[in-house]
MMTF fields as JSON, N, C-alpha, C and O atoms, coordinates in Angstrom:
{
  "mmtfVersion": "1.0.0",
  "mmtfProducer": "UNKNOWN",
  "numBonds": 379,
  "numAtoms": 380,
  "numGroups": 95,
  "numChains": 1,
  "numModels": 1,
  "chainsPerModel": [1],
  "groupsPerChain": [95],
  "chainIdList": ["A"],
  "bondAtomList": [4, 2, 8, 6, 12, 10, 16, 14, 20, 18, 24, 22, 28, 26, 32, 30, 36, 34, 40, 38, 44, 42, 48, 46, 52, 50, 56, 54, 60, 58, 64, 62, 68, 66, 72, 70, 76, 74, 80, 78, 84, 82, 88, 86, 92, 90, 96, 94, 100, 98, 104, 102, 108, 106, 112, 110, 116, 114, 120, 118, 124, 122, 128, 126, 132, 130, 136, 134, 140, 138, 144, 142, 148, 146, 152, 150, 156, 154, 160, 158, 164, 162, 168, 166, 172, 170, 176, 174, 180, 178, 184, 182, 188, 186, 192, 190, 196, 194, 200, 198, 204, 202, 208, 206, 212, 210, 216, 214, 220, 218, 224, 222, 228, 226, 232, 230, 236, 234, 240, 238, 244, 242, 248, 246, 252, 250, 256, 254, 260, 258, 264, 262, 268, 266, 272, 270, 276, 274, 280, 278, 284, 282, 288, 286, 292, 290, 296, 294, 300, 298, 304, 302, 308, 306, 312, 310, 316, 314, 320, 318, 324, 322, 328, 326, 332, 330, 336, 334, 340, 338, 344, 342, 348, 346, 352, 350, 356, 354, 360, 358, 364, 362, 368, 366, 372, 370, 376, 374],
  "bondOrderList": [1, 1, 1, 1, 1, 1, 1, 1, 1, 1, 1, 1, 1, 1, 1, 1, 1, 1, 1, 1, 1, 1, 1, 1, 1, 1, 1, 1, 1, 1, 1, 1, 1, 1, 1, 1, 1, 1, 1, 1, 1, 1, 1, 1, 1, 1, 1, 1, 1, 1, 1, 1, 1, 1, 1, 1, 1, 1, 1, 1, 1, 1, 1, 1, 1, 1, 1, 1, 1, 1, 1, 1, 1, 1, 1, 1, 1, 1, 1, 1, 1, 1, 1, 1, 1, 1, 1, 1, 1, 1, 1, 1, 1, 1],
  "groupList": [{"groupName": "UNK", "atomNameList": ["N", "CA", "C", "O"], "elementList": ["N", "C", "C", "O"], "formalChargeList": [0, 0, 0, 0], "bondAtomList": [1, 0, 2, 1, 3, 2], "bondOrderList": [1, 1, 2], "singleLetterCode": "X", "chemCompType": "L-PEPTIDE LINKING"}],
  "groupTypeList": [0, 0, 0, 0, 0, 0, 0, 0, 0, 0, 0, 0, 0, 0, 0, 0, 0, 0, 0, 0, 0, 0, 0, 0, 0, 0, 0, 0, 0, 0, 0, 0, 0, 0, 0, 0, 0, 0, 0, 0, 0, 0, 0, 0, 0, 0, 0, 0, 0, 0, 0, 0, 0, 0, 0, 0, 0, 0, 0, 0, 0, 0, 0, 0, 0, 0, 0, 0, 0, 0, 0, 0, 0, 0, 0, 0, 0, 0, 0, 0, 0, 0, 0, 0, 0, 0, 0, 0, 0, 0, 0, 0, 0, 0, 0],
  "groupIdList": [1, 2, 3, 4, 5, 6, 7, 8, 9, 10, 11, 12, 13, 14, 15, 16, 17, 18, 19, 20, 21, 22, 23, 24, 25, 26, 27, 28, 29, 30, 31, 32, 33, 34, 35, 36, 37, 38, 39, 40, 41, 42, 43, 44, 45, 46, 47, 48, 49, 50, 51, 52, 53, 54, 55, 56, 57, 58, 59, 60, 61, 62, 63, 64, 65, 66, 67, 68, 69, 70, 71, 72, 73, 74, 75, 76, 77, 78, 79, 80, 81, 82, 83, 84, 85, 86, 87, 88, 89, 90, 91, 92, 93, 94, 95],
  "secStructList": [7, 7, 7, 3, 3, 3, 3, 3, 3, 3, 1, 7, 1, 1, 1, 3, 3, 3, 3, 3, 3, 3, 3, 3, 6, 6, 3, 3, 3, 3, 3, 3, 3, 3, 3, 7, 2, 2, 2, 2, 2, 2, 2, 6, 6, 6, 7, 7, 2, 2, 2, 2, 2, 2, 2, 2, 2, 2, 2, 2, 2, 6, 6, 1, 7, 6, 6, 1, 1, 7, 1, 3, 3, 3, 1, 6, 6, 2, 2, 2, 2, 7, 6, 6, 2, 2, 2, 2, 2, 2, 2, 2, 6, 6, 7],
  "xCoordList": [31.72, 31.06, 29.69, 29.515, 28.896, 27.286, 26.662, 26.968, 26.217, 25.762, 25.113, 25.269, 24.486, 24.395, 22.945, 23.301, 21.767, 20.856, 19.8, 19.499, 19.479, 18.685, 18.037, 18.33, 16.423, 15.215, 14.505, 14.1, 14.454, 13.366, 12.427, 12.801, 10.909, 9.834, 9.769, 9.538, 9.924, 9.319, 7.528, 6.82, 7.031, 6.014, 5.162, 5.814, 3.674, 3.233, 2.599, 2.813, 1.698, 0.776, 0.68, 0.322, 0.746, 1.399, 1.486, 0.725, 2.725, 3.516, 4.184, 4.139, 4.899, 5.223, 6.914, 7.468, 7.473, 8.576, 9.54, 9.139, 11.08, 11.677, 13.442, 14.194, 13.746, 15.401, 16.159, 15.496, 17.452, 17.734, 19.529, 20.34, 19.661, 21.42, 21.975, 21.625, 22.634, 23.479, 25.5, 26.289, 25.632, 26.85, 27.423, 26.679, 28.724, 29.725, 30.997, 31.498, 31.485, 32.697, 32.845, 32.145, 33.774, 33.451, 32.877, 32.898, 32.483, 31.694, 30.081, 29.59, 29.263, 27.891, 27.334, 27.766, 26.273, 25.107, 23.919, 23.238, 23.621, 22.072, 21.186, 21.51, 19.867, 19.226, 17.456, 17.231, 16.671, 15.276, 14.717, 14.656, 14.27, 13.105, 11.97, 11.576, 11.109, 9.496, 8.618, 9.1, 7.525, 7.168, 5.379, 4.844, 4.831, 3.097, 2.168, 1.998, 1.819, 0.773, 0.476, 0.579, -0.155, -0.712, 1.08, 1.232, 1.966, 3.252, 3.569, 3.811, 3.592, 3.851, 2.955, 3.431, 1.881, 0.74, 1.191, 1.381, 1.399, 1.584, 3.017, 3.223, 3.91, 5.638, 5.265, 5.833, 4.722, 5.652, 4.422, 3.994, 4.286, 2.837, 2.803, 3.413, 1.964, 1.749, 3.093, 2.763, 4.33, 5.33, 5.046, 4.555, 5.485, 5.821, 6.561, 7.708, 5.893, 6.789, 8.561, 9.527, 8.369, 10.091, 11.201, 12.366, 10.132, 10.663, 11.095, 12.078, 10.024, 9.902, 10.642, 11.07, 11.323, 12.193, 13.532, 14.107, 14.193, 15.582, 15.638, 16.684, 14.212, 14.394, 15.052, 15.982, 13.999, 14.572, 16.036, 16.747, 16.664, 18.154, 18.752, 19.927, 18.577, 19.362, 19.37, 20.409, 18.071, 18.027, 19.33, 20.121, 19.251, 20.422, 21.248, 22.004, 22.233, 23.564, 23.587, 24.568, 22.705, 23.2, 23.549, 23.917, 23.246, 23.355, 24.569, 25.138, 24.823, 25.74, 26.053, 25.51, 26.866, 27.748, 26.629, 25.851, 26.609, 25.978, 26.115, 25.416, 27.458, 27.449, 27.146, 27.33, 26.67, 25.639, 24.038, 23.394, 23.629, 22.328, 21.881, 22.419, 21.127, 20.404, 20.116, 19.171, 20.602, 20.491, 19.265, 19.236, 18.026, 16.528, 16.256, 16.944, 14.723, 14.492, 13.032, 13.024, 11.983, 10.237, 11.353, 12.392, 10.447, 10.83, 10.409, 11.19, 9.181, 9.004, 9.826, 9.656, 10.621, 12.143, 12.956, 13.867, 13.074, 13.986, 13.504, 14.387, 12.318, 12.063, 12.494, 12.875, 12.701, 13.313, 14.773, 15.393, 15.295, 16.842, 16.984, 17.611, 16.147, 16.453, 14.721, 14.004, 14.246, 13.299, 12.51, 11.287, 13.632, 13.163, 12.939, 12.524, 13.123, 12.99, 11.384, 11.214, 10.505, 9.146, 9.227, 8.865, 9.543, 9.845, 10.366, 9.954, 11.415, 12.498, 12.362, 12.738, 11.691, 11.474, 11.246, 11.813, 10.168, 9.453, 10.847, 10.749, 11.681, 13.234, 13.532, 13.385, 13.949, 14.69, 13.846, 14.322, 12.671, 11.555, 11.818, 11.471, 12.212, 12.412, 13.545, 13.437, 14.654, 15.613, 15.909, 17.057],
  "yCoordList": [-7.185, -7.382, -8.008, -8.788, -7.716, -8.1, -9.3, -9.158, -9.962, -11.03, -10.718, -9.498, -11.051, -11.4, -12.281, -13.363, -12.384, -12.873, -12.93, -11.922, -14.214, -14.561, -15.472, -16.562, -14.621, -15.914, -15.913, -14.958, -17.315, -17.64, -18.84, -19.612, -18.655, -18.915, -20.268, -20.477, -20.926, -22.069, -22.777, -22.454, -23.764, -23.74, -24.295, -24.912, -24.225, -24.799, -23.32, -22.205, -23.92, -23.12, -23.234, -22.097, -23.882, -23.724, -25.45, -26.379, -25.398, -24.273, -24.11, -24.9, -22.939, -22.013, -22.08, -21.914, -22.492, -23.528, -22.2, -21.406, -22.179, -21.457, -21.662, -22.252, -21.11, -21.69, -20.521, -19.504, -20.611, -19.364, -19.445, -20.304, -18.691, -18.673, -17.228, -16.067, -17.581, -16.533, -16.803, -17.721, -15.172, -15.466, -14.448, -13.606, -14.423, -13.482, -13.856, -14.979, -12.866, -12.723, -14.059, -14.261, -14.81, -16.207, -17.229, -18.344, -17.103, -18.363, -18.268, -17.163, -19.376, -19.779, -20.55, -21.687, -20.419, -21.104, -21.231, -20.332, -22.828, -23.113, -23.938, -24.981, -23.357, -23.704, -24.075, -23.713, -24.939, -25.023, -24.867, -25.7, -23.742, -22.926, -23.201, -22.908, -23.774, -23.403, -22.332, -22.098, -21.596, -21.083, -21.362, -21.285, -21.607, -21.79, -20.357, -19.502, -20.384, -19.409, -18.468, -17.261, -19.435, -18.543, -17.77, -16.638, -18.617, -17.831, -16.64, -15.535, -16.725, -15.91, -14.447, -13.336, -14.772, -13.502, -12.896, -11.68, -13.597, -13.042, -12.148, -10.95, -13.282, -12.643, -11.283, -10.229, -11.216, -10.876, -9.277, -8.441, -9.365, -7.933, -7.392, -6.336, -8.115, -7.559, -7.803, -7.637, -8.121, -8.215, -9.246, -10.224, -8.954, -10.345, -11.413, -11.246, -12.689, -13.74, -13.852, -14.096, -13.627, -13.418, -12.653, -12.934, -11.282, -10.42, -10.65, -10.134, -11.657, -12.458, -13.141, -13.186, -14.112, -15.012, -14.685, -15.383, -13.691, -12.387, -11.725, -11.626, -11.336, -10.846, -11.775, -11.521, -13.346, -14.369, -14.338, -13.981, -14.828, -15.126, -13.79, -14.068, -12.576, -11.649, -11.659, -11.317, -12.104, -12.137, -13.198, -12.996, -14.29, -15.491, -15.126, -15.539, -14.419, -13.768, -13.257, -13.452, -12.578, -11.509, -12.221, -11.737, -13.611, -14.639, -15.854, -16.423, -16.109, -17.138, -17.024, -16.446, -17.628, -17.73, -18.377, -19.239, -18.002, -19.226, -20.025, -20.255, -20.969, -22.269, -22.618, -23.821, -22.507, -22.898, -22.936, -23.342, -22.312, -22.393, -23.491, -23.639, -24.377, -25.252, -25.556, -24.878, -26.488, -26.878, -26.629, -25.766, -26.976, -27.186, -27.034, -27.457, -26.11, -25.954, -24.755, -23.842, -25.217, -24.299, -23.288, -23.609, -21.684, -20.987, -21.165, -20.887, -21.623, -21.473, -22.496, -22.748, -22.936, -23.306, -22.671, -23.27, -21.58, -20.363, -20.123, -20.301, -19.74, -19.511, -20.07, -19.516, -21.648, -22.957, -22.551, -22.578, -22.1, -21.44, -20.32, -20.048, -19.556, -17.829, -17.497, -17.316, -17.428, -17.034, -15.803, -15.667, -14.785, -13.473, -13.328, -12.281, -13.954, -13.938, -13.371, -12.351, -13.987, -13.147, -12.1, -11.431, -11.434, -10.147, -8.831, -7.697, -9.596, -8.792, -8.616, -7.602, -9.859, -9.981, -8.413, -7.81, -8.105, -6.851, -5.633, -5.07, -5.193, -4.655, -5.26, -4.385, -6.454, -6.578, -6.676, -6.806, -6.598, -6.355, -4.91, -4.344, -4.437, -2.473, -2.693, -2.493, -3.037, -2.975, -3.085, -2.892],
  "zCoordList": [10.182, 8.917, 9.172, 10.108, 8.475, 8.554, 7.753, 6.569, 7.869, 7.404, 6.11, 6.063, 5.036, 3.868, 3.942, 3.475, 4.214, 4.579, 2.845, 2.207, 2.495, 1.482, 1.855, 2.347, 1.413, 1.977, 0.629, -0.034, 0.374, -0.831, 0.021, 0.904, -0.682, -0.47, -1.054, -2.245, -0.41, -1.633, -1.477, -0.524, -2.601, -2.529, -1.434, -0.591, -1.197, 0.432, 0.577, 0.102, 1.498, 2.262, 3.427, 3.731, 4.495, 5.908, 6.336, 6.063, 7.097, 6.967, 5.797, 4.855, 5.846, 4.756, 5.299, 6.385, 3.591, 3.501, 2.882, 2.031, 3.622, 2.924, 2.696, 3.47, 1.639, 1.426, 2.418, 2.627, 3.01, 3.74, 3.316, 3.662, 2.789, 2.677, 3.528, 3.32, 4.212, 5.239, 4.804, 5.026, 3.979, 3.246, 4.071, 4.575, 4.278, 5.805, 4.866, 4.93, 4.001, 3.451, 2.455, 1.463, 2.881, 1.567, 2.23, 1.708, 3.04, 3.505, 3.387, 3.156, 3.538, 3.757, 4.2, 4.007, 4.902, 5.411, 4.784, 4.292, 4.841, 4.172, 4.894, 5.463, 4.85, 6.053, 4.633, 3.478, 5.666, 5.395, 6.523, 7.427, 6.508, 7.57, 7.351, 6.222, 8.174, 8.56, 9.236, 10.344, 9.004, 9.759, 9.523, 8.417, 10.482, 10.517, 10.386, 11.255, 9.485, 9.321, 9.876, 9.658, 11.1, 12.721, 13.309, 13.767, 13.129, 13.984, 12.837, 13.324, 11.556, 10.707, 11.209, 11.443, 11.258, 11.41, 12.77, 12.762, 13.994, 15.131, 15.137, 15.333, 14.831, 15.342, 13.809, 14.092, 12.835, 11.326, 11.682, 10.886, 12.598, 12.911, 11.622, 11.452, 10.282, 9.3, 8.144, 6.97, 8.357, 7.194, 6.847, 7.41, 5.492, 4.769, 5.29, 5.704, 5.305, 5.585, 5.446, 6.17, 4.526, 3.926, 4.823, 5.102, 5.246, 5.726, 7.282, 7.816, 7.991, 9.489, 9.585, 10.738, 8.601, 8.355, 8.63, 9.466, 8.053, 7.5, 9.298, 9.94, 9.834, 11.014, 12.14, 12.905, 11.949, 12.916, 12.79, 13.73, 11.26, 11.42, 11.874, 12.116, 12.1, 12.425, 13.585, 14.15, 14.461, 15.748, 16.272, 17.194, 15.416, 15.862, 15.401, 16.279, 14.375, 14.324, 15.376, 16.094, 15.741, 16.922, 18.448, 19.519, 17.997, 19.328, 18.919, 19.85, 17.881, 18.053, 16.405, 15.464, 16.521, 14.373, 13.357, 13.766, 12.293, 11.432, 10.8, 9.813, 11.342, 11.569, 12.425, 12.24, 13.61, 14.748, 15.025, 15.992, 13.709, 13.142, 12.62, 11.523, 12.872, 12.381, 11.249, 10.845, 10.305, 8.933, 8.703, 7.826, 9.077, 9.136, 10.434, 11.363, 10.547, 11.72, 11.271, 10.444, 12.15, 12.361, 13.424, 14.001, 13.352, 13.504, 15.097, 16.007, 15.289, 16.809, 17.72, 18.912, 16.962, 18.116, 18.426, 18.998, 18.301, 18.599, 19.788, 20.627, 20.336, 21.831, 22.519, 23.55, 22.323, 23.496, 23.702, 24.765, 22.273, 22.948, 23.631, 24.655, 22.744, 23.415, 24.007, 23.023, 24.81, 25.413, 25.062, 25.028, 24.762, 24.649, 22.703, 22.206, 22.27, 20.888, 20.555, 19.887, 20.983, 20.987, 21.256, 20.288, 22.151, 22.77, 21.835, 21.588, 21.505, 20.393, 18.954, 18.366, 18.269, 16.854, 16.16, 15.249, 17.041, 16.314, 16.375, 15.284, 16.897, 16.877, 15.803, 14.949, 15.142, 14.072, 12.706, 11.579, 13.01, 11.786, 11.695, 10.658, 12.348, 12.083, 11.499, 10.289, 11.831, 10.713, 9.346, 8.946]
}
């Protein structure tokens, strides 16, 4: 079964503040995500923020549960765990 991924924007201009609920049958995850401007423009090659956001957490389902996701957390801490996350982002922005 596939994750259930909801990103809302909240207000701010960078970084750029967002609510994230990840729902998997009856359960959920809630998270406050950051992402900086400059990382938005680079990793999001042109998508919407929102859309860069939905890509990151799919990248981390695809790596560990989401209850092992970080209550709060800037997006450019994902590299310190997974290395290749730069690499890959743009794969789950196609999805």
């Amino acid at each position: 079964m596939s994750a259930a991924i909801t990103v809302a924007r909240r207000e701010g201009d960078d970084p750029l503040r967002f609510d994230v609920c990840v729902r998997e049958g009856d359960s959920e995850t809630r998270h406050r995500v950051t992402l900086s401007a400059a990382d938005a423009a680079r990793l999001g090659r042109d998508a919407p923020a929102e859309e860069t956001i939905a890509a990151a957490f799919r990248f981390l389902l695809d790596r560990e549960p989401k209850e092992s996701i970080l209550p709060g957390f800037d997006v450019s801490v994902i590299s310190r765990y997974f290395p290749q996350f730069e690499n890959e982002i743009g794969a789950y922005l196609a999805k």
